[in-house]
C-alpha positions in Angstrom: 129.6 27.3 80.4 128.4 30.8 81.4 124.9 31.5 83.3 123.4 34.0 85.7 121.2 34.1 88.6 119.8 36.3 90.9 117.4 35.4 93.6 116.5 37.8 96.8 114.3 36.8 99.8 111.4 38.2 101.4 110.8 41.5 103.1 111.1 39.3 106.4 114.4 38.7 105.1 115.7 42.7 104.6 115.5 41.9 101.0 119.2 39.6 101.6 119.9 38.6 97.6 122.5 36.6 96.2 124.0 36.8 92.4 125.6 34.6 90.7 127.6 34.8 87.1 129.6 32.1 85.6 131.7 31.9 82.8 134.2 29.3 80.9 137.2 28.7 82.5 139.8 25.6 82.3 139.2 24.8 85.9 136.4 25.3 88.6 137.6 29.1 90.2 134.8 30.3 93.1 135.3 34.0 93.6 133.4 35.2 96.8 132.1 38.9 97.3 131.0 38.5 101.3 130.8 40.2 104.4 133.9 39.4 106.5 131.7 37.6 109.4 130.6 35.1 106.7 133.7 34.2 106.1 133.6 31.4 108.7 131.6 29.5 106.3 133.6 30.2 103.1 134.7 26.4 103.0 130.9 25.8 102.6 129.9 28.3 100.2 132.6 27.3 98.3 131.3 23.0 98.5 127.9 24.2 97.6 129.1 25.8 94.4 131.5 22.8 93.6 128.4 20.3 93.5 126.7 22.3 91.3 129.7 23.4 88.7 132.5 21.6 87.8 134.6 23.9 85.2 134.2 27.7 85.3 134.7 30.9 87.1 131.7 31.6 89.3 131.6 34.6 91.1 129.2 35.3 94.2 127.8 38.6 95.2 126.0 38.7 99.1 124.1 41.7 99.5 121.2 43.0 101.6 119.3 46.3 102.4 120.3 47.6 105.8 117.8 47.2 108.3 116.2 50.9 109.3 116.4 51.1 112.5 120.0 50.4 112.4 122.9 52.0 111.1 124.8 50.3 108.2 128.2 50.8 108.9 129.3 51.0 112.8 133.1 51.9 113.7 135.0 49.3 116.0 136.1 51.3 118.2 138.6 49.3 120.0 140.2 48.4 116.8 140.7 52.2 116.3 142.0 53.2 119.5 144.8 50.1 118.6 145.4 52.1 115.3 145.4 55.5 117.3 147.8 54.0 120.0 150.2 52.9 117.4 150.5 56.4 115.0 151.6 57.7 118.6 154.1 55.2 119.2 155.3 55.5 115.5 155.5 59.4 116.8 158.1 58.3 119.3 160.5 56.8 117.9 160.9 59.0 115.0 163.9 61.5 114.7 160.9 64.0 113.8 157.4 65.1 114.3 154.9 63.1 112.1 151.6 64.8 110.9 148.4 64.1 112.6 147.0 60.9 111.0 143.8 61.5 108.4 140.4 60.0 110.0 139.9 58.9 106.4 143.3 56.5 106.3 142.2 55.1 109.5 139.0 54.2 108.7 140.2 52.8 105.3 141.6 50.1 107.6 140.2 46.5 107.6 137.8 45.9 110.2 137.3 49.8 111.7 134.2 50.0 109.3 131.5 47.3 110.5 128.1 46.4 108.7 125.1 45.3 110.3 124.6 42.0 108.4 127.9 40.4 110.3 125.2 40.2 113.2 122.9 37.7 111.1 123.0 33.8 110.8 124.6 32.0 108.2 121.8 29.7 108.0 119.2 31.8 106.1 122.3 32.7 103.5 122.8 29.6 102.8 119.4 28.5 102.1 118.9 31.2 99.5 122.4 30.4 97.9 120.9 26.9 97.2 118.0 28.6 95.4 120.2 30.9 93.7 122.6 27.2 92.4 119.4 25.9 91.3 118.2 28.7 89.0 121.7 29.0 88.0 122.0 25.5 87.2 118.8 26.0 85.0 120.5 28.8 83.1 123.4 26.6 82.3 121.1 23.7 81.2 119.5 25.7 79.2 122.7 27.1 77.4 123.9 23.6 77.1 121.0 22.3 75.2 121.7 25.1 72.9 125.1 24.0 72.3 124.4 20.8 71.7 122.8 21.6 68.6 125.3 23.2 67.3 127.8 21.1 68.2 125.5 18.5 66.6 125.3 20.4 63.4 129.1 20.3 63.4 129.5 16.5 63.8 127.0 16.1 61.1 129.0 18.2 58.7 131.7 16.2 59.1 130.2 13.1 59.0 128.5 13.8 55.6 132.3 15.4 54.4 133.4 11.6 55.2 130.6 9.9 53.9 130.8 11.7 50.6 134.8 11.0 50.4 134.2 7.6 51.2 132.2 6.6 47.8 134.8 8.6 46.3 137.7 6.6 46.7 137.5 4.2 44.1 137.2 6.6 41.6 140.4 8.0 43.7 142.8 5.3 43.6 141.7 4.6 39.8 142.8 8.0 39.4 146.2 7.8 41.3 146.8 4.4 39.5 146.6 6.2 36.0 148.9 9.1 37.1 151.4 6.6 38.0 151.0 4.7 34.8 151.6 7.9 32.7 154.8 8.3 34.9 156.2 5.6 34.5 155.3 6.1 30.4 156.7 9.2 30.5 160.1 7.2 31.3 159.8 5.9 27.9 161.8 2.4 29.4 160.7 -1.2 29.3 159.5 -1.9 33.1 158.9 -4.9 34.1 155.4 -6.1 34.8 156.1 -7.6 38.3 158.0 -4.3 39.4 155.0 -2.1 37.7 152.7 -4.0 40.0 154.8 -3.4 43.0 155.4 0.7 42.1 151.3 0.9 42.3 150.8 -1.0 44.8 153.5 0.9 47.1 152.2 4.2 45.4 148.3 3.3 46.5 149.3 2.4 50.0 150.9 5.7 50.5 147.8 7.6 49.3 145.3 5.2 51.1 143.3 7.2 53.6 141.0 4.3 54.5 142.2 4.0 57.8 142.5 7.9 58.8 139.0 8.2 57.9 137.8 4.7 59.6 139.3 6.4 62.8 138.1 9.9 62.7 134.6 8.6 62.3 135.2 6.4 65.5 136.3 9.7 66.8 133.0 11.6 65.8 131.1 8.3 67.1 132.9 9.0 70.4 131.7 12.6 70.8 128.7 11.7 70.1 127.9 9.4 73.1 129.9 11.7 75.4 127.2 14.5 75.0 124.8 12.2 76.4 126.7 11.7 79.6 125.5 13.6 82.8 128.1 14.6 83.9 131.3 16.7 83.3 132.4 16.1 79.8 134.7 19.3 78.5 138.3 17.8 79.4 137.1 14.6 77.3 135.7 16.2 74.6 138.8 18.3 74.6 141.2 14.9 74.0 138.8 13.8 71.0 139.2 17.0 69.3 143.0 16.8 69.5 142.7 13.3 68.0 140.1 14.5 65.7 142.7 17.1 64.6 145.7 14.8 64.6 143.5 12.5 61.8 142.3 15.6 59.7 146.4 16.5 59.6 147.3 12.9 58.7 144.8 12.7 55.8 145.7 15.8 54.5 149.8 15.5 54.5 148.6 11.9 52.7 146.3 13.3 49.8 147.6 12.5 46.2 144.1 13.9 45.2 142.8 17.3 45.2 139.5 15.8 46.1 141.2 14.8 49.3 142.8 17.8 50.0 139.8 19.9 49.5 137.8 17.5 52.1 140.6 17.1 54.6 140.9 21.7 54.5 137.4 21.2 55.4 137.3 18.9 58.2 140.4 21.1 59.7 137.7 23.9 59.2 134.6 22.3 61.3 137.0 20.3 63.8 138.3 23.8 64.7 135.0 25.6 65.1 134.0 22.3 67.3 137.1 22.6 69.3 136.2 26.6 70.3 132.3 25.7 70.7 133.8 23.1 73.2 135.8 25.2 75.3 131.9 26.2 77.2 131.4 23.1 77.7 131.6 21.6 81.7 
């Protein structure tokens, strides 16, 4: 389920912001865009996020206005002396000169270039990332009330295509029973009347979709109470799809009727369009 949020602290606070952005994703992913001395607490940031979103691919962006009477980036200077020390000793054991290193390459190197917030507390960051989760959980809520009325719309759709094939069967099977009748007319031979019962009843029970519908309405049933759950739902509502799908198939490898076939083409239809509306779901 996708959302966005963006919250940034006082003036008192050098204007410190985190954003957020999450999108659908099988499983939970946490991508962090932090200083390097935050990343002591990366474990954390990483809990905080994983009590608010279950499924998804959140990504995290720390920034914050450099303080003015400070400079925002400062060179470790020990670290490049290190980097300095070893170009020379590279120098030495090679069979011939090497060129004078670039100041750029070495201060491309991790840790050489050093911003002021590394000096800051944790604390205060993690404060605002709570605000941030909050107004980022109310963007998701807000998407998933949205989808739930269209994954409502779906489910109804369905449920009226089953509904109106259910009145129907009688005048099905009466149908299938008079096709068979002309067959076995059409074979112009004396059949018994104990084996003619037998042929239709054999015939009816392979066309009978009773059952395929009874369980794909227990199916839709099922969906139905899972979006009322509070809590993570999509993996479930991922199974009843697939069994929703797997019923839809059956009924329609089973129609003798073109009435059948028409309604099980359509349920294949909606089911599909419920399955990709479920993929944002948590």
């Amino acid at each position: 389920m996708t959302g966005y949020a963006r919250v940034t602290g006082s003036e008192a606070e050098d204007g410190r912001s985190w954003e957020i952005r999450a999108v659908n994703h099988r499983f939970l992913e946490v991508v962090l865009h932090i200083p390097d001395s935050l990343l002591a607490i990366e474990n954390e940031l990483r809990r905080r996020v994983g009590q608010i979103v279950k499924r998804g691919r959140v990504e995290l962006w720390l920034r914050q206005r450099p303080q003015e009477d400070e400079s925002s980036i400062r060179i470790n200077p020990l670290l490049l002396d290190d980097l300095r020390g070893a170009v020379a000793e590279a120098a030495e054991l090679w069979d011939g000169p090497l060129p004078a290193p670039d100041p750029l390459e070495l201060l491309r190197w991790p840790g050489v270039l050093q911003g002021s917030v590394r000096e800051l507390q944790p604390e205060p960051f993690l404060a605002l990332l709570d605000v941030a989760l909050q107004e980022l959980q109310d963007s998701r809520g807000r998407e998933g009330a949205a989808l739930a009325d269209i994954l409502g719309q779906k489910l109804q759709a369905m449920e009226e295509i089953l509904q109106t094939l259910r009145a129907q069967l009688p005048a099905i099977e009466a149908r299938l029973a008079e096709r068979l009748a002309r067959r076995l007319g059409d074979l112009q031979q004396q059949v018994e009347p104990g084996r003619w019962e037998q042929e239709l009843v054999f015939y009816l029970h392979r066309q009978d979709v009773a059952e395929e519908m009874e369980r794909l309405s227990t199916h839709l049933a099922e969906i139905r109470q899972v979006l009322q759950r509070d809590e993570a739902i999509g993996r479930r509502l991922d199974f009843l799809v697939q069994e929703c799908n797997r019923e839809a198939n059956t009924l329609g490898s089973k129609a003798g009727d073109q009435q059948v076939s028409q309604a099980a083409i359509e349920l294949k239809v909606l089911i599909e369009q419920l399955r990709e509306q479920i993929q944002n779901v948590e």
